[in-house]
Backbone as CSV, one residue per row, in Angstrom:
resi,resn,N_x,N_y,N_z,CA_x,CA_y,CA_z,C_x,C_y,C_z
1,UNK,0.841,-1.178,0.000,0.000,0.000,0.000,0.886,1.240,0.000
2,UNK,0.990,2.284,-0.589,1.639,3.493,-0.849,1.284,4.029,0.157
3,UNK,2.519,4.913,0.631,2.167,5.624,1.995,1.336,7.004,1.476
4,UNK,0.921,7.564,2.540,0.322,8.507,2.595,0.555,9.662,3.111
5,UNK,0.503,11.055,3.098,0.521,12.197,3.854,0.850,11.767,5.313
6,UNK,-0.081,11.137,6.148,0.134,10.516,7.250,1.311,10.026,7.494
7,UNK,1.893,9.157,6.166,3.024,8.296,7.090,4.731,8.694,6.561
8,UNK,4.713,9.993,6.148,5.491,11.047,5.721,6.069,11.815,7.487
9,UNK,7.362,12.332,7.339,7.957,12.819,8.110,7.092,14.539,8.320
10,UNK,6.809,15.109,9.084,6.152,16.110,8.823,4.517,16.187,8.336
11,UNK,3.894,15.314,8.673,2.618,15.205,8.356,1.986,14.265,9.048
12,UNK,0.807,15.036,9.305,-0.060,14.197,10.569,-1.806,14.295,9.784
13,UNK,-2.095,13.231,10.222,-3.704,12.739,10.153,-4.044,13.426,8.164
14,UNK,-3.093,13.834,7.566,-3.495,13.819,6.190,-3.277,15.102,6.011
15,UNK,-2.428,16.339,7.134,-1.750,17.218,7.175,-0.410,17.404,7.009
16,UNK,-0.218,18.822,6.135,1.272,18.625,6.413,1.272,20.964,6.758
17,UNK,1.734,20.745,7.818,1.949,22.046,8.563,3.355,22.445,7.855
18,UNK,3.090,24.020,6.944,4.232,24.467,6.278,5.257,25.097,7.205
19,UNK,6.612,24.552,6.908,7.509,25.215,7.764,7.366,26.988,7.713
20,UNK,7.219,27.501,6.931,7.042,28.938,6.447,5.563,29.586,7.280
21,UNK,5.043,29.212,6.576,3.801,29.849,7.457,3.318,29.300,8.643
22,UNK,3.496,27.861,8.970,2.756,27.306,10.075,0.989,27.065,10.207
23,UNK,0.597,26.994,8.799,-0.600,26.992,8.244,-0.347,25.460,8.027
24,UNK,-1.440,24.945,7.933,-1.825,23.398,7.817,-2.562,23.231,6.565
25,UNK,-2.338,22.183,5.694,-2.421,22.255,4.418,-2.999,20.900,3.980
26,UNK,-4.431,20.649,3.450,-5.121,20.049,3.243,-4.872,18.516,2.010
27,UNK,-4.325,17.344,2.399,-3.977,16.170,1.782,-5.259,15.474,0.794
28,UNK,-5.450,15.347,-0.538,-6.553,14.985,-1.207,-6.364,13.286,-1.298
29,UNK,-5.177,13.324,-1.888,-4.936,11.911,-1.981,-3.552,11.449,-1.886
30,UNK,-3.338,10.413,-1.302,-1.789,9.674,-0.938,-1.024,10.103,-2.251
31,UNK,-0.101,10.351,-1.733,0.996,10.703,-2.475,0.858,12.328,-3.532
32,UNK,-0.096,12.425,-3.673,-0.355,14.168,-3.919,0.519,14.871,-3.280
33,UNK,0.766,16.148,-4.120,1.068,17.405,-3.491,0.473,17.766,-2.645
34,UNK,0.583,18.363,-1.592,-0.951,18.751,-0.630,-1.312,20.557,-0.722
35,UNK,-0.067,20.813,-1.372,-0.353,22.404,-1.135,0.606,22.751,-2.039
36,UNK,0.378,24.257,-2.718,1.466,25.320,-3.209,3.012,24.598,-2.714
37,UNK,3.258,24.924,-1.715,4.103,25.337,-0.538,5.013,23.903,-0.465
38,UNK,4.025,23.211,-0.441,5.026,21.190,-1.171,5.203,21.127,-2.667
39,UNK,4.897,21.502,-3.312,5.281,21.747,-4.920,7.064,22.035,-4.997
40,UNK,7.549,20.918,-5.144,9.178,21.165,-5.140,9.684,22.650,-6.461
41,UNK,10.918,23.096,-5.566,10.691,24.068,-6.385,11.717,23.847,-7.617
42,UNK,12.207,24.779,-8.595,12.772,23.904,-9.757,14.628,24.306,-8.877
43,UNK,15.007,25.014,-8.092,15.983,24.384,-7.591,16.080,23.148,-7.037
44,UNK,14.787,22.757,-5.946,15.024,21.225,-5.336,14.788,20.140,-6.393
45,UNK,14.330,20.678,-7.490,14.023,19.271,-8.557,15.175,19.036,-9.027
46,UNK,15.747,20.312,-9.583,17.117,20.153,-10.153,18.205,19.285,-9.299
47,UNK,17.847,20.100,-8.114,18.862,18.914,-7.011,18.746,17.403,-6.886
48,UNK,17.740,17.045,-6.763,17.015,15.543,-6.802,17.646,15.076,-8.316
49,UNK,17.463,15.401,-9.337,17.936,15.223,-10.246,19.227,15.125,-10.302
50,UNK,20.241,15.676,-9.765,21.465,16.026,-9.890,21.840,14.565,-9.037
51,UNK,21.355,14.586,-7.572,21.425,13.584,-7.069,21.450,12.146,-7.864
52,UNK,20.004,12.147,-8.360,20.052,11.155,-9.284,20.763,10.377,-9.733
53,UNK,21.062,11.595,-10.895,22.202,11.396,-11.975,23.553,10.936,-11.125
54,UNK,24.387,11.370,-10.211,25.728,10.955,-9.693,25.494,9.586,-9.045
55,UNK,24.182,9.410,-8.212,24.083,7.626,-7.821,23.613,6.958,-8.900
56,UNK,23.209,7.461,-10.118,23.017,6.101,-11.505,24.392,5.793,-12.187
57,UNK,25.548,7.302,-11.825,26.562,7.152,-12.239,27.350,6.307,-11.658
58,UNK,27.336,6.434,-10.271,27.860,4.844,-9.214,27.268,3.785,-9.770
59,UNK,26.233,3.797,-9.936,25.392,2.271,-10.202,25.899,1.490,-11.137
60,UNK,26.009,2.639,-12.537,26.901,2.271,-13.256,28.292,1.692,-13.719
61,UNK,28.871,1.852,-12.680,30.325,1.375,-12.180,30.571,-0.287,-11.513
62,UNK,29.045,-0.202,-11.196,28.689,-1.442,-9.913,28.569,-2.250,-11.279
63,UNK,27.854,-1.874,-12.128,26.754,-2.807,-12.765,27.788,-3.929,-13.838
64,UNK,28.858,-2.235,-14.072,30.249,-3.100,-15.290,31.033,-3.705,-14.715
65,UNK,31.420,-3.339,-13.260,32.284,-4.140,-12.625,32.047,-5.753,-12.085
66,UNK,30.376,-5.860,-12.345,29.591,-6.950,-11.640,29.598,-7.665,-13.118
67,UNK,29.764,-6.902,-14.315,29.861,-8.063,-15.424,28.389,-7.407,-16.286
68,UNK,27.828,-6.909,-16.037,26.690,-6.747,-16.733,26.410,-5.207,-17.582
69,UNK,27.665,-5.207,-18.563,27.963,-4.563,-19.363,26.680,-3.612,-20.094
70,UNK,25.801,-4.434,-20.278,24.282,-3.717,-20.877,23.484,-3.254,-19.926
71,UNK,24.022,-3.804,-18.903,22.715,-2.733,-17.689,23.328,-1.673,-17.524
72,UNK,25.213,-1.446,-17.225,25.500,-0.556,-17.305,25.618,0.614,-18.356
73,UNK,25.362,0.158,-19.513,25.306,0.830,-20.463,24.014,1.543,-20.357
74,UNK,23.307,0.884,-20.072,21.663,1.266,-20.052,21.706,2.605,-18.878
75,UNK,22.343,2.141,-17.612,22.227,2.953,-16.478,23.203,3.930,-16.835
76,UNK,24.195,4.122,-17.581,25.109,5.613,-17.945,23.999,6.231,-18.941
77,UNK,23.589,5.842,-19.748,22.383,6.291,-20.431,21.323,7.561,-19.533
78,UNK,21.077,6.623,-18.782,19.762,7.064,-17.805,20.956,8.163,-16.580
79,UNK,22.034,8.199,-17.079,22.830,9.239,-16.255,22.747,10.499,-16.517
80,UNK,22.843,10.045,-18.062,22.884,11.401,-19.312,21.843,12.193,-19.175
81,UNK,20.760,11.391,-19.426,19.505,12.009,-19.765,19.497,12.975,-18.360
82,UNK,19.543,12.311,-16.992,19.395,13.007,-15.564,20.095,14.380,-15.742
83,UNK,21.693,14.045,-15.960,22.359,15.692,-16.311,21.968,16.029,-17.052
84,UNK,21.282,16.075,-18.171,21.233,16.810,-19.045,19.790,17.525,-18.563
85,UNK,18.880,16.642,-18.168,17.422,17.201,-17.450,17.703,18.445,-16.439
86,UNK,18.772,18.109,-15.483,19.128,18.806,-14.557,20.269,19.922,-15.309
87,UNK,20.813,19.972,-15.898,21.544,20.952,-16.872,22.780,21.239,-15.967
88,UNK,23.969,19.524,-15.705,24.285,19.403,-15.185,25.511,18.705,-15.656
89,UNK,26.680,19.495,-16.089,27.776,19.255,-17.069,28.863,18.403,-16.482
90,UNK,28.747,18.556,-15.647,29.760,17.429,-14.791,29.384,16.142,-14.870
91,UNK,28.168,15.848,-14.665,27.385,14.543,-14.752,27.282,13.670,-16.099
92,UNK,26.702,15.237,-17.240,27.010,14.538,-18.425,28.280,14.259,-18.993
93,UNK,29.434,14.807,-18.586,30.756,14.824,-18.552,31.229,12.935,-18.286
94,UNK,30.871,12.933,-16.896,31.242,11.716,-16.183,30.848,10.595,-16.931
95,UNK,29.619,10.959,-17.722,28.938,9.807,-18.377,29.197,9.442,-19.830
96,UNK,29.586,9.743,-20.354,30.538,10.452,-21.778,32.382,9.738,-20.948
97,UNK,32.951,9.859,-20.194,34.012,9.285,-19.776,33.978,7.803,-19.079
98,UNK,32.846,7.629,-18.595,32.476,6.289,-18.282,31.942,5.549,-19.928
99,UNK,31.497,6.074,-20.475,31.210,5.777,-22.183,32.978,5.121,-22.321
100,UNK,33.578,6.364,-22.354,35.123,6.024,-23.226,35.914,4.676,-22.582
101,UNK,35.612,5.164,-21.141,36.429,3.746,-20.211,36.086,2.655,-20.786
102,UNK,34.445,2.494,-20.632,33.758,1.195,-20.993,34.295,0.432,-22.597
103,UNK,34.290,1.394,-23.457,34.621,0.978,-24.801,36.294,0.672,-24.683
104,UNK,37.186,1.464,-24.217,38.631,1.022,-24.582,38.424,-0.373,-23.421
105,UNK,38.161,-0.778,-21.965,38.447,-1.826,-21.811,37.560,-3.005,-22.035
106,UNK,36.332,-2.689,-23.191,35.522,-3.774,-23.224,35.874,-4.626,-24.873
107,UNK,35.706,-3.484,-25.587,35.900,-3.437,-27.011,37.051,-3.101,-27.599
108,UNK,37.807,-2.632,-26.849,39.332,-1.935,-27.711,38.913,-0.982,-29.009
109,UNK,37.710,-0.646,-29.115,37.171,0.747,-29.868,37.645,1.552,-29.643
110,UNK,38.607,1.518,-30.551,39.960,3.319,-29.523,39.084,4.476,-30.490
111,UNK,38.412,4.621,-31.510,37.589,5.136,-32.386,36.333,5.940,-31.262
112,UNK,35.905,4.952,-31.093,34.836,5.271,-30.018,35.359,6.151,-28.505
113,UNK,36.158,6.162,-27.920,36.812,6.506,-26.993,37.027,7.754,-27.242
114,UNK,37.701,8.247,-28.573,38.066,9.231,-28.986,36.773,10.194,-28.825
115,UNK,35.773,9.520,-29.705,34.480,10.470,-29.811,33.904,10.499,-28.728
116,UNK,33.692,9.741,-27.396,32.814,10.096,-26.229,34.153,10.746,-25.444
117,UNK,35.246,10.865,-25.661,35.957,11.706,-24.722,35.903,13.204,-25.474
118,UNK,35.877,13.386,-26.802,36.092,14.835,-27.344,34.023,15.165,-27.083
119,UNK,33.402,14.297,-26.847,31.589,15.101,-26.449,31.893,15.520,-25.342
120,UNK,32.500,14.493,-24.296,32.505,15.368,-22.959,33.569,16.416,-22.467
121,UNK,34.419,16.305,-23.493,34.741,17.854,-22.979,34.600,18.748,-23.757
122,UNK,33.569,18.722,-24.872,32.923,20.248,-25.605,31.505,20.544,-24.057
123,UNK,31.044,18.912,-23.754,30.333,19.903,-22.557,31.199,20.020,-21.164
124,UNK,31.853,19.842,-20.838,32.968,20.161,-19.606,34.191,20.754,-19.967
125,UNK,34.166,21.655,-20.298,35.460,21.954,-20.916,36.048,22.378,-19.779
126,UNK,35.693,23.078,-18.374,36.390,23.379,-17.272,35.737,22.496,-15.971
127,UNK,35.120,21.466,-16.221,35.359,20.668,-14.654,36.522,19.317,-14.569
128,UNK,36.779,18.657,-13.645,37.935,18.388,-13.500,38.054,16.956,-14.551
129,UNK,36.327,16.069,-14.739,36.720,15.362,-15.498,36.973,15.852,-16.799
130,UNK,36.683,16.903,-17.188,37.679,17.116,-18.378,39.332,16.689,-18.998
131,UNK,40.027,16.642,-17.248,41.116,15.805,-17.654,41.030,14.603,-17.650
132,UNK,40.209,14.093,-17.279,39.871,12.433,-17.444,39.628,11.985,-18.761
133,UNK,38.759,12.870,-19.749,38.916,12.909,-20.951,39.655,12.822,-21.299
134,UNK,40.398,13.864,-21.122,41.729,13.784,-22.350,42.311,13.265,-22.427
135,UNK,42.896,12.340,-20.389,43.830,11.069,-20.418,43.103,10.152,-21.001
136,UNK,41.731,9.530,-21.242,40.758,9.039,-22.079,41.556,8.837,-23.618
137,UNK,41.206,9.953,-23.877,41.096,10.145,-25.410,42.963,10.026,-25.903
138,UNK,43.973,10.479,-25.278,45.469,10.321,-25.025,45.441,8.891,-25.461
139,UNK,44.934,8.710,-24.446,45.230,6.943,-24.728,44.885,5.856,-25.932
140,UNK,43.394,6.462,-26.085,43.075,6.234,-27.093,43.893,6.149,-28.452
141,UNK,44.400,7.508,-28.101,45.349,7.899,-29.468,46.589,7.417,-29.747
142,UNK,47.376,6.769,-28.253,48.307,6.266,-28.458,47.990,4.856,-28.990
143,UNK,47.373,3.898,-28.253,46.791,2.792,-29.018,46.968,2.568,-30.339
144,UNK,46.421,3.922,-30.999,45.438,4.096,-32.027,46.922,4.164,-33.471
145,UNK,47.858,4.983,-32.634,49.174,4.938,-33.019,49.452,6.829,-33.631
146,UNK,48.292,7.200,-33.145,48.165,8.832,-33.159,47.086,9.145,-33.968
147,UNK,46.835,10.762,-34.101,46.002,11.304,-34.554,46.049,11.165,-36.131
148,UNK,44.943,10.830,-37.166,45.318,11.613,-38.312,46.184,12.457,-38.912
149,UNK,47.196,12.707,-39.821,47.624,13.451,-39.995,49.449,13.793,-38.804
150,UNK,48.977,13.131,-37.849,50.530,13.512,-37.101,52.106,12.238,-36.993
């Protein structure tokens, strides 16, 4: 059975009393909003989101290290989409470098490596996995036996 207003931290008998006003705010149905005032605002969504996104990005780590290469693929996926919902460059960064890891030690796609390390740092160009990229994509290139042209 889905909890209810009731069985929520801060809410009694199908109330939830706003920290702000101290007005008591009328519950229609379990799991509803009950008021204005509980309507997350688009900073706390963004946060929840952000959250999200960095524990699907762990999950993701769990999921390849546990052997199950397509869930993790699936769950860096569902990382992306989170940063990118949340407009959250580090995250999509991380997930784009977990892309490159996954391909040079699964596939030896040094091709592929190259291209999810040069996406994430056109969107991270100044957070720190940006150098993770590039040692990413470095590597790639040495593999690879260098760039085009050099």
């Amino acid at each position: 059975m889905p909890p209810t207003c009731a069985d929520r931290s801060g809410w009694s008998a199908g109330k939830r009393v706003s920290a702000s006003s101290g007005r008591r705010a009328s519950c229609a149905t379990p799991l509803s909003l009950c008021s204005s005032s509980a309507i997350a605002s688009r900073a706390q969504h963004r946060e929840i989101l952000t959250l999200a996104g960095w524990i699907a990005l762990l999950i993701t780590c769990v999921e390849y290290d546990s052997g199950d290469r397509q869930a993790a693929e699936t769950t860096r996926q569902a990382a992306l989409g989170l940063g990118t919902e949340a407009d959250h460059a580090e995250i999509r960064g991380w997930a784009h470098e977990i892309r490159a890891w996954i391909d040079d030690l699964t596939t030896g796609n040094y091709h592929c490596v190259v291209a999810a390390a040069r996406t994430g740092i056109e969107v991270v160009p100044r957070h720190g996995v940006a150098i993770q990229l590039a040692a990413q994509e470095a590597k790639a290139w040495a593999r690879i036996g260098g760039p085009p042209g050099h």
